[in-house]
C-alpha positions in Angstrom: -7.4 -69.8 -24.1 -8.0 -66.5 -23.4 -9.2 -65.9 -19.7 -12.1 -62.9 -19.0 -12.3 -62.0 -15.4 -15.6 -59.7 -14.4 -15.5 -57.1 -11.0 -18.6 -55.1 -10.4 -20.5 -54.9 -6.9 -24.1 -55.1 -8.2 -25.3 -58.3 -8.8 -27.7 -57.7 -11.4 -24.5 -55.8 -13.8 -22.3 -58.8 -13.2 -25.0 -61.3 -14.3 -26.2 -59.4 -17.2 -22.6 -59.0 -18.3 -21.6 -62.4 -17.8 -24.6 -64.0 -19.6 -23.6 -61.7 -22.9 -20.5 -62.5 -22.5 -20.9 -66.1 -21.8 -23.2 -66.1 -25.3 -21.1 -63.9 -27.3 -18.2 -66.8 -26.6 -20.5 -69.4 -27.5 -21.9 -68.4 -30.4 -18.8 -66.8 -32.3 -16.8 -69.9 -30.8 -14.2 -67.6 -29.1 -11.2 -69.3 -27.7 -12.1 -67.5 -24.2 -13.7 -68.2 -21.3 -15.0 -66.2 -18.1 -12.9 -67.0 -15.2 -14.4 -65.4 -13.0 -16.8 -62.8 -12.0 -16.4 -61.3 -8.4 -18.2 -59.1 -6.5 -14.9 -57.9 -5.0 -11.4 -57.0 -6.0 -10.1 -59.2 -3.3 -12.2 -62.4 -4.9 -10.8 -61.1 -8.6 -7.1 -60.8 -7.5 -7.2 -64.4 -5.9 -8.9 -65.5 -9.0 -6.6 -64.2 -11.4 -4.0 -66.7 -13.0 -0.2 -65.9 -14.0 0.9 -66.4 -17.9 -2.5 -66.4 -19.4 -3.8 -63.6 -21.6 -6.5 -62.1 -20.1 -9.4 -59.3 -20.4 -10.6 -57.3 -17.5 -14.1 -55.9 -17.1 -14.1 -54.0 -14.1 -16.7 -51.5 -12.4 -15.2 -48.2 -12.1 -17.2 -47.1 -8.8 -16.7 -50.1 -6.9 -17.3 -50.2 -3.1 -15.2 -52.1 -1.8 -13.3 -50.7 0.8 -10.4 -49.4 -0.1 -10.7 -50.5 -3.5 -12.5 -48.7 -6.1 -11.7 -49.9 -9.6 -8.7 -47.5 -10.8 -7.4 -48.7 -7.8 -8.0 -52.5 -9.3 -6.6 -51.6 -12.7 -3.5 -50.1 -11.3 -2.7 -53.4 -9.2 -4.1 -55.8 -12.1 -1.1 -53.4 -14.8 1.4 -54.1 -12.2 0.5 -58.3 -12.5 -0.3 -58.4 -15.8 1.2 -55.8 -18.3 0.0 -57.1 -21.1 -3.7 -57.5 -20.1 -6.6 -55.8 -21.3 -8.7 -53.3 -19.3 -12.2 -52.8 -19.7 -14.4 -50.3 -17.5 -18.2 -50.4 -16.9 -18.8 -46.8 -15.3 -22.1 -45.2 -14.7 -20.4 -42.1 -16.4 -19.6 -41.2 -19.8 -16.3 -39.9 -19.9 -13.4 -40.9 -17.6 -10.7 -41.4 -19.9 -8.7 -38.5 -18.2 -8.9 -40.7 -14.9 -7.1 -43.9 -16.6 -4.1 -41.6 -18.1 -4.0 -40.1 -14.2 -3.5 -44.0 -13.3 -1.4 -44.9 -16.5 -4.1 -47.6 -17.2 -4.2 -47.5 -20.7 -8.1 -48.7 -21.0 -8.9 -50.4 -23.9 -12.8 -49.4 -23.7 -15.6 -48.0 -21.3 -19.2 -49.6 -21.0 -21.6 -47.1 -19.9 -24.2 -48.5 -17.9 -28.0 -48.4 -19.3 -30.8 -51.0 -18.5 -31.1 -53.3 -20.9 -28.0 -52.2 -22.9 -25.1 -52.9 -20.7 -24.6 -56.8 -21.6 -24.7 -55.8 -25.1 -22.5 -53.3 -25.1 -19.5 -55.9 -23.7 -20.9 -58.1 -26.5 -19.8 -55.7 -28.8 -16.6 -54.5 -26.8 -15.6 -58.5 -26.8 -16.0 -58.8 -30.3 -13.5 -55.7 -30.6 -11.3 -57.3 -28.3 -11.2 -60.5 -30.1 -10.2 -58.9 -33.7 -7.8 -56.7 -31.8 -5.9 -60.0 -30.1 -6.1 -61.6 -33.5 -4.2 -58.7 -35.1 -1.7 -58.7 -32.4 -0.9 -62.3 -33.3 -0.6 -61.9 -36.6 2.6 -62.9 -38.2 4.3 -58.9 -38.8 5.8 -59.8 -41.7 2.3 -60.6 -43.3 0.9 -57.5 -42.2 1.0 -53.5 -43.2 0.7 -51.2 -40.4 -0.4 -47.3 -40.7 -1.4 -44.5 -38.6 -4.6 -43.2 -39.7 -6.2 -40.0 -38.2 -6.0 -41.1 -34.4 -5.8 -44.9 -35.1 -2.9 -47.0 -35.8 -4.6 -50.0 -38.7 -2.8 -53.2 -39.4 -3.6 -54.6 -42.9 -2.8 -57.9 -44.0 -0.7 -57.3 -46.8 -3.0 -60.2 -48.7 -5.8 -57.6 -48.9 -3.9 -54.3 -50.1 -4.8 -53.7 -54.0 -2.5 -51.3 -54.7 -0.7 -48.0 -53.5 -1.8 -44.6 -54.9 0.2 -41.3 -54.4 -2.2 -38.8 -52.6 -2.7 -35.2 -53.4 -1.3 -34.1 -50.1 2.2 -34.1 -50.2 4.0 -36.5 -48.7 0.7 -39.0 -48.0 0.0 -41.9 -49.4 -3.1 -44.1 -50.4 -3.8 -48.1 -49.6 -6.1 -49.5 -51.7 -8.5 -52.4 -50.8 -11.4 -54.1 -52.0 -13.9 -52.0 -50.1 -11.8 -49.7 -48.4 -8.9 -46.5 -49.0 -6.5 -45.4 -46.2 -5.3 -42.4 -46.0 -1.3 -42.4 -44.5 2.1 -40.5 -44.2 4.6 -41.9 -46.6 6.2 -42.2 -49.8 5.8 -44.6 -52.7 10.0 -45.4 -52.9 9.8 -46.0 -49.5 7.2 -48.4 -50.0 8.5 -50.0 -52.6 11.9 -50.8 -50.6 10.0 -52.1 -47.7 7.4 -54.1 -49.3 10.2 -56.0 -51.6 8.9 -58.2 -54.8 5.5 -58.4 -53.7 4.5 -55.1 -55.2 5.9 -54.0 -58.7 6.0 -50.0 -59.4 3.6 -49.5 -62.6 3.9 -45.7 -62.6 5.6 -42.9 -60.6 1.9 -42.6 -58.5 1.1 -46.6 -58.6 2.9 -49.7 -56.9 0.6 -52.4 -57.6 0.3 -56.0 -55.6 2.0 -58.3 -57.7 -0.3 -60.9 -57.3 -3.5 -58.9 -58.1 -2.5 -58.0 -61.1 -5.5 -59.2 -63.6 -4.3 -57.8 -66.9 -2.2 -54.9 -68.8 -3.0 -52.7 -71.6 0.0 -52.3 -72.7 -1.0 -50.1 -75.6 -3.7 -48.1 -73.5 -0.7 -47.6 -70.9 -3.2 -49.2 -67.7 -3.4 -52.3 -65.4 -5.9 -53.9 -64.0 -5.7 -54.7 -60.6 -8.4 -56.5 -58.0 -10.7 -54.5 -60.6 -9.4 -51.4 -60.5 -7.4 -49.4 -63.1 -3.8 -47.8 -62.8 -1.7 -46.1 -64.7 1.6 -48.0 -66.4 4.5 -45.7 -67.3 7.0 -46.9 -70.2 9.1 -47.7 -66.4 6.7 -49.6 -65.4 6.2 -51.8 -68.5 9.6 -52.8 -68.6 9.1 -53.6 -64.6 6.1 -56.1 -65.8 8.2 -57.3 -68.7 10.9 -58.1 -66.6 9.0 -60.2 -64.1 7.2 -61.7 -67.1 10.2 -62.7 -68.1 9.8 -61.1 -71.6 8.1 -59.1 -74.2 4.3 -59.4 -73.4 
C-alpha cells in the first residue's frame, strides 16, 4: 500500500487536503492511504516508515523553526530516494528553488480557497497513473520522448508506426491519439521483434491489429485505419500467413 504523508502548518490547508485526499482514495479505490498529516516536519519525519512507497505533500513556507519545507524535501530525498514530492506553496512558480535543492518535485499545489483540496485530488490521480506506469512490466511497454515529456505506451495500444515528414522522426499510432518521436522505422522493427510486421517502407503495422488486406488495392487495415502494403510487405504478410492469401 502506498503511504501519503501531509506537512503544512495551517490547520484549515491540512484538513481540506486530507479530506480530498482521503475521498479521492475512497472513491477511485486507490491502494493508498494517508499516514499521516503533521503540522511539523519533526511529527512527519517520526511518522515516516522505511521500505514503503510513499507520496509527500509538503507546504513549502513552513514555520517551523529551522525547517521550512525545501529544507523537509531535502532530508525526506536523503530517506527515501525514490519517493514522491509534492509542494503546496502560496506561490506560483518555484521550480527553480527545487533544482537549487536537487528535489526533483513531481508537482506544485498553489493555494486558493476552495480549490486547494481539489487540486491534490487531481495531482493524486496523476500520481497514481504515474506509479502504475512505473510498474508496468518494460517489456510490455513503448517508451518515447515527446516535446518535454518522456510517454510510456503499452505496446497493446500502439496501431501502427508511420514515417513522419521530418526526417529522422517517427509516428505512433493509437486509437485516439498520434505521437510524435525521434527514430527510425528499421530501428523499430529490430526492437519491437514479431509483434509488428513492415507493410511498407513508411508502415510497420501491429501484428495483431491487423483487420484485413487488399492485396490487390496494395492497403491494410489496421484498428481501422489504412496503410500502405508494398510488394515487400505482402510477401511479409504471406509469410506469416503461412502462404499465398
Amino acid at each position: 500500500m502506498i503511504q501519503l504523508y501531509l506537512c503544512d502548518d495551517e490547520e484549515a490547508v491540512l484538513h481540506q487536503i486530507r479530506t480530498a485526499l482521503e475521498w479521492k482514495i475512497f472513491v477511485e479505490n486507490y491502494d493508498m492511504q494517508v499516514a499521516c498529516a503533521a503540522a511539523t516536519a519533526r511529527e512527519l519525519l517520526g511518522a515516516v516508515r522505511d521500505g514503503s512507497r510513499s507520496v509527500y505533500f509538503l507546504d513549502v513556507d513552513l514555520k517551523d523553526g529551522e525547517w521550512d519545507g525545501f529544507k523537509l524535501g531535502r532530508e525526506l530525498r536523503r530517506r527515501d530516494p525514490h519517493g514522491t514530492l509534492v509542494y503546496i506553496t502560496s506561490y506560483g512558480d518555484l521550480a527553480w528553488k527545487t533544482f537549487q535543492y536537487h528535489l526533483e518535485a513531481f508537482d506544485y499545489i498553489v493555494k486558493e480557497p476552495e480549490q486547494t483540496g481539489p487540486s491534490a485530488a487531481r495531482c493524486l490521480e496523476a500520481v497514481h497513473t504515474r506509479l502504475l506506469d512505473e510498474r508496468r512490466d518494460p517489456a510490455e511497454v513503448f517508451s518515447l520522448r515527446s516535446g518535454d515529456e518522456t510517454r510510456h505506451v503499452p505496446l497493446s495500444d500502439i496501431l501502427f508506426f508511420e514515417t513522419a515528414p521530418k526526417a529522422h522522426h517517427v509516428f505512433l499510432h493509437t486509437a485516439d491519439s498520434r505521437l510524435d518521436f525521434v527514430g527510425s522505422l528499421n530501428e523499430l522493427e529490430r526492437e519491437l521483434g514479431g509483434r509488428f510486421v513492415r507493410v511498407h517502407r513508411a508502415y510497420l503495422a501491429a501484428w495483431d491489429k491487423i483487420q484485413s488486406v487488399d492485396w490487390k488495392g496494395s492497403k491494410v487495415r489496421v484498428g481501422g485505419r489504412e496503410c500502405l502494403l508494398s510488394r515487400a510487405g505482402k510477401s511479409e504478410l504471406k509469410k506469416k500467413l503461412g502462404g499465398e492469401p
